[in-house]
C-alpha positions as CSV (number, residue, x, y, z in Angstrom):
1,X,0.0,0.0,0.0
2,X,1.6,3.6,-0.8
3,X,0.4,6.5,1.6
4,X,0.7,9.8,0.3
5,X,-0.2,13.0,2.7
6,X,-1.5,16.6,1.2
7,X,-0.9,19.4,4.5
8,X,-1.1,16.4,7.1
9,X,2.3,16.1,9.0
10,X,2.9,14.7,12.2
11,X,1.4,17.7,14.3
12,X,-2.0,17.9,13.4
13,X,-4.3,16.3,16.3
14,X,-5.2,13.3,14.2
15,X,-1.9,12.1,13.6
16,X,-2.0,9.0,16.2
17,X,-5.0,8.0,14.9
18,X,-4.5,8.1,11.1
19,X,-1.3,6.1,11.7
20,X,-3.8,3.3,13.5
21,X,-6.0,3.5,10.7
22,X,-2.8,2.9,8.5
23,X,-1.5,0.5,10.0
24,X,-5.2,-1.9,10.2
25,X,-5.2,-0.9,6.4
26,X,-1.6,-2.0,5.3
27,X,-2.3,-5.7,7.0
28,X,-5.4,-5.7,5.2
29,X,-4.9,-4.4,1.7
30,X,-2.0,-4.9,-0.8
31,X,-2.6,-2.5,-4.0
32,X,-4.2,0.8,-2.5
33,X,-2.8,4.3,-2.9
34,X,-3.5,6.2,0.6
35,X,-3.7,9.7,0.0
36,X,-4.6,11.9,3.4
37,X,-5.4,15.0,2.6
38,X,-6.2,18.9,3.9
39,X,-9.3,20.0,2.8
40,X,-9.7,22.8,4.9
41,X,-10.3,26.2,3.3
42,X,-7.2,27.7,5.5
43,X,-4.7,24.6,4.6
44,X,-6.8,23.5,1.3
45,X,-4.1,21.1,-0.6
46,X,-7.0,19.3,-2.9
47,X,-5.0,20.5,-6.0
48,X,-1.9,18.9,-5.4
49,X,-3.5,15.1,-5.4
50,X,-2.5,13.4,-8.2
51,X,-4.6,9.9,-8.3
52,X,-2.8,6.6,-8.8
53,X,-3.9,4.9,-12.3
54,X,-2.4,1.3,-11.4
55,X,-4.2,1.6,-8.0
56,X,-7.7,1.9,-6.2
57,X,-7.4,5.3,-4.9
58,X,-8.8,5.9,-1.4
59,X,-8.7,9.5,0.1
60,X,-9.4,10.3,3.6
61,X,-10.5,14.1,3.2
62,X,-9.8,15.8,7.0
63,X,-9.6,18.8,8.9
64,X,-13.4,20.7,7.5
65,X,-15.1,21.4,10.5
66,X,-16.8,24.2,8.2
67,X,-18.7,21.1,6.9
68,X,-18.3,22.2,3.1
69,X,-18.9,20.4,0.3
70,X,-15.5,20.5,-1.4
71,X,-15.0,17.0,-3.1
72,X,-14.0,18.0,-6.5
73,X,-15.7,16.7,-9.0
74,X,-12.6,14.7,-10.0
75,X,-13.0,12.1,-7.4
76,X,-17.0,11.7,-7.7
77,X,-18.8,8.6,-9.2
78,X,-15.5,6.6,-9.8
79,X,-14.9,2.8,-9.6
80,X,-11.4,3.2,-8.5
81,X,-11.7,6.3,-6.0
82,X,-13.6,5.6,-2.3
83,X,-13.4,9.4,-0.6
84,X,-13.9,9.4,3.1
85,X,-14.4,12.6,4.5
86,X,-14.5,13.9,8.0
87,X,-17.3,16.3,9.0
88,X,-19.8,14.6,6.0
89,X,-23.0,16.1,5.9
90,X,-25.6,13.6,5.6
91,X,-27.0,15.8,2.5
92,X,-23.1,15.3,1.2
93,X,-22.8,11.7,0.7
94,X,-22.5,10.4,-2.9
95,X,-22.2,6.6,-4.4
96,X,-18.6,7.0,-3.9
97,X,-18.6,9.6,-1.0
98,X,-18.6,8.1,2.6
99,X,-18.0,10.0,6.3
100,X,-15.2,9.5,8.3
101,X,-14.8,9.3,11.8
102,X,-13.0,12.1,13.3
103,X,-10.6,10.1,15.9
104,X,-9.3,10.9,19.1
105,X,-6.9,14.0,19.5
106,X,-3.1,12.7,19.8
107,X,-2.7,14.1,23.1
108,X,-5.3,11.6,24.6
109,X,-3.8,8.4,25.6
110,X,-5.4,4.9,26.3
111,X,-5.7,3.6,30.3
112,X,-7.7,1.5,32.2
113,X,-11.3,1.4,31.0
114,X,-12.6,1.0,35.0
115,X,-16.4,0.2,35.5
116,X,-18.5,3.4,36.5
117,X,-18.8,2.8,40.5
118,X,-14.9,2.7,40.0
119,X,-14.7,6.4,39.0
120,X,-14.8,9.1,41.6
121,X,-15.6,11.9,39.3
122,X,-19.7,12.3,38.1
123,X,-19.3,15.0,35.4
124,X,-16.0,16.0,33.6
125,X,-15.9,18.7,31.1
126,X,-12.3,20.5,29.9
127,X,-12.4,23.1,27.1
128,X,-12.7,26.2,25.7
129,X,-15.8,28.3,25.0
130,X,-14.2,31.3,23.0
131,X,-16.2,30.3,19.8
132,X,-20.4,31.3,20.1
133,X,-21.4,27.8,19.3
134,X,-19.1,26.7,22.4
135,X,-20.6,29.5,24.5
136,X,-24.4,28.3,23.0
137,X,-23.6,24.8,24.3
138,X,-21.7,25.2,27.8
139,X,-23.6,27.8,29.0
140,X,-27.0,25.9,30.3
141,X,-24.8,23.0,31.6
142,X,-22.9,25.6,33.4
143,X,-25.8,27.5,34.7
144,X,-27.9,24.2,35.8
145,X,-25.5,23.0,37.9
146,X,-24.9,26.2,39.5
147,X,-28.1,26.6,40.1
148,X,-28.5,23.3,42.1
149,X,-28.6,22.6,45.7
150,X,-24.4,22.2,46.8
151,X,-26.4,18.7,48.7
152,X,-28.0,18.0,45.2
153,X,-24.6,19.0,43.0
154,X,-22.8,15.8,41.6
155,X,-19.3,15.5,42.0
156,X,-18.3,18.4,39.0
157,X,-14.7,18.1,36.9
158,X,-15.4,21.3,34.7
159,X,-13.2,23.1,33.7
160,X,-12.9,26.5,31.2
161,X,-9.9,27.1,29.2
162,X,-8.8,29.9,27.1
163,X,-8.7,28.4,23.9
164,X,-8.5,24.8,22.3
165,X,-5.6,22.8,23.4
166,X,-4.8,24.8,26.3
167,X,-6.4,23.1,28.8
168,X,-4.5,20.1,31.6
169,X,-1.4,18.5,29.9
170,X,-2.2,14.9,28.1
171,X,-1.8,12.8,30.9
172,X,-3.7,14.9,33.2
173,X,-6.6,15.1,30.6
174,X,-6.2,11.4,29.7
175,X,-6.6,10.7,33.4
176,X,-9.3,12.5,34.0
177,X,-11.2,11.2,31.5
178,X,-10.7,7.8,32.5
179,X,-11.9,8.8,36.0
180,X,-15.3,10.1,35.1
181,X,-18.6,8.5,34.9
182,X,-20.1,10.7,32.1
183,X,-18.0,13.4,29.7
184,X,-20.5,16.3,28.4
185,X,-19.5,16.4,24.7
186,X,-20.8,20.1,23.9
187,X,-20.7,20.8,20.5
188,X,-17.0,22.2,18.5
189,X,-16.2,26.0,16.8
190,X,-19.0,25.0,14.1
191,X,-19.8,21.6,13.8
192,X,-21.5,19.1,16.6
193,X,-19.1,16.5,16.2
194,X,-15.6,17.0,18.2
195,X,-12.5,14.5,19.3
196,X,-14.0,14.5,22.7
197,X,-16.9,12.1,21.4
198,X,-14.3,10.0,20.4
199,X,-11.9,10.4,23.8
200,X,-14.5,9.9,26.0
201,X,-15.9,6.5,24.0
202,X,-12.0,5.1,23.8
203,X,-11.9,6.2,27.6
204,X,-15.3,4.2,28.9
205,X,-16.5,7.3,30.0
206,X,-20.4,7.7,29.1
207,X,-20.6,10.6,26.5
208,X,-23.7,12.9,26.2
209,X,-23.9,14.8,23.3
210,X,-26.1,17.0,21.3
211,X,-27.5,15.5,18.7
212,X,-24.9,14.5,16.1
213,X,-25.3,14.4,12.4
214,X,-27.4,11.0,10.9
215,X,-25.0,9.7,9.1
216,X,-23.7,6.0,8.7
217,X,-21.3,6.9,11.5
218,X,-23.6,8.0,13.8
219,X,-27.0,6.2,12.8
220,X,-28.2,3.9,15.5
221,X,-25.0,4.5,17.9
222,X,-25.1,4.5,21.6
223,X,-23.9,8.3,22.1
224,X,-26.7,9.7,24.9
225,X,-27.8,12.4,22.3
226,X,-30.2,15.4,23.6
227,X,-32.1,16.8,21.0
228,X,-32.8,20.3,23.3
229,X,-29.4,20.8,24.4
230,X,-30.4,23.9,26.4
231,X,-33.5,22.9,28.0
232,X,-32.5,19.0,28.6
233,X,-29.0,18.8,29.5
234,X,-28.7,19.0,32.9
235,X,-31.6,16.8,33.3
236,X,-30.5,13.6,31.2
237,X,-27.1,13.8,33.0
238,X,-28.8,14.1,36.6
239,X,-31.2,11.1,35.0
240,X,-28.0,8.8,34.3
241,X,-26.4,9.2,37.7
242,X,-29.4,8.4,39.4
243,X,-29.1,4.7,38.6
244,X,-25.5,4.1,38.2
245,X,-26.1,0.3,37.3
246,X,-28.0,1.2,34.3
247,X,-25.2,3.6,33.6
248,X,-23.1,1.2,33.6
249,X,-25.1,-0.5,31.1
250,X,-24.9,2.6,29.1
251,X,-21.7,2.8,29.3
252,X,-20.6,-1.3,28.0
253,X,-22.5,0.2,24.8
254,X,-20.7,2.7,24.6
255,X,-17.7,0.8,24.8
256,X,-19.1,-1.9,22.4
257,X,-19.8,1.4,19.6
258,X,-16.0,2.1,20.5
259,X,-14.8,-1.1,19.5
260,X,-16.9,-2.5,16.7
261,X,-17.6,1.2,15.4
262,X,-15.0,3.7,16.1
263,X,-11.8,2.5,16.7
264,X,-9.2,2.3,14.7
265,X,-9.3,-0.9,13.8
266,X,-13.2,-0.5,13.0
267,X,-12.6,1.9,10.9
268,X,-9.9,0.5,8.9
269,X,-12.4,-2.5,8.3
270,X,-15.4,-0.3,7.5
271,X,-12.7,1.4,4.5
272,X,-12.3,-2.1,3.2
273,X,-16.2,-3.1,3.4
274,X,-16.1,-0.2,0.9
275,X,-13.6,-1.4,-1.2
């Protein structure tokens, strides 16, 4: 298999996972040109890919969370080009035109997936709200649990940073994760779907989300996903914790999606079911 990367080096956040994807895909497949490319409109390198004519060409398309539709027309409704991009739009997916799986950010490591009455922490949150739809999202988690009783108040890890990766130091934030009974998962900058959804399901921690795009990825997963973020938040979260054994049922869901759905490995073999 030749890889080939367009504006992806090794410091971009998905680095760690690409290279797991990578390496399922090389054990797997033989002739396959790789190409990883930017598509983002500030580090847009679509121009420079130059498709193999020997080869199936597969493209994994990263880095839009502006959720545009920028496959060029190039790659469309071709036998020997799969594109899967990251950030898909349900409305954006064509015959040849699949989502992606964001991944986990390459500053969270793997620990001890503990059961929930194992973790001391109820509610973990670390992360920025300098963007509007950050502020939109944290805000009525914030202000609900404020506004509870301190006797009433689960036992809170949240935490507001000045800007994205700026937060606790890997291993701090991998720890914490891994201590925590439920991650809220507010949504990114511009898009609902974030690396946290995918740190907090590779950490056992029970993610609760806003609802996320209906794509293949996300169709029929175990995510807890609110549909009224503002209003219902609070209320799901204070619902899980109130029976921590079906939380823990939850959460072996969870983990199931993780490792049938979204880990590296699963992804590699969802690219080759493609194939």
């Amino acid at each position: 298999m030749i890889v080939k990367y367009y504006g992806v080096e090794d410091n971009v956040c998905e680095w760690n996972y690409l290279q797991g994807i990578i390496k399922h895909l090389t054990d797997k497949v033989d002739t396959l040109t790789l190409h990883i490319v930017s598509v983002t409109p500030e580090w847009d390198r679509r121009d420079e890919v130059v498709l193999s004519e020997t080869t199936r060409n597969v493209i994994l398309a990263v880095h839009d969370e502006y959720m545009t539709d920028c496959i060029p027309d190039e790659w469309k409704n071709r036998d020997d080009v799969l594109v899967f991009k990251s950030y898909l739009l349900p409305n954006q997916v064509e015959t040849n035109i699949f989502p992606l799986p964001l991944g986990y950010n390459k500053k969270h490591s793997k620990l001890k997936n503990r059961p929930i009455k194992e973790r001391p922490v109820d509610v973990f949150f670390s992360g920025h709200m300098s963007s509007q739809n950050r502020v939109d999202h944290m805000t009525p988690v914030v202000k609900f649990f404020e506004q509870l009783a301190p006797s009433k108040r689960p036992k809170l890890d949240i935490n507001i940073t000045k800007g994205f990766n700026m937060g606790f130091n890997p291993s701090e934030y991998s720890e914490r994760l891994h201590n925590s009974k439920i991650v809220v998962c507010p949504a990114g900058n511009v898009s609902m779907e974030t690396f946290r959804h995918y740190e907090g399901l590779r950490s056992g921690t029970v993610v609760v989300s806003p609802r996320l795009p209906q794509n293949e990825i996300y169709k029929d997963n175990y995510i807890v996903q609110v549909d009224d973020w503002g209003k219902e938040a609070g209320g799901v979260i204070m619902d899980l914790l109130s029976d921590l054994d079906m939380l823990q049922l939850v959460k072996e869901q969870q983990d199931s999606d993780y490792n049938n759905r979204y880990s590296v490995k699963a992804v590699a073999d969802y690219i080759c079911s493609k194939l």
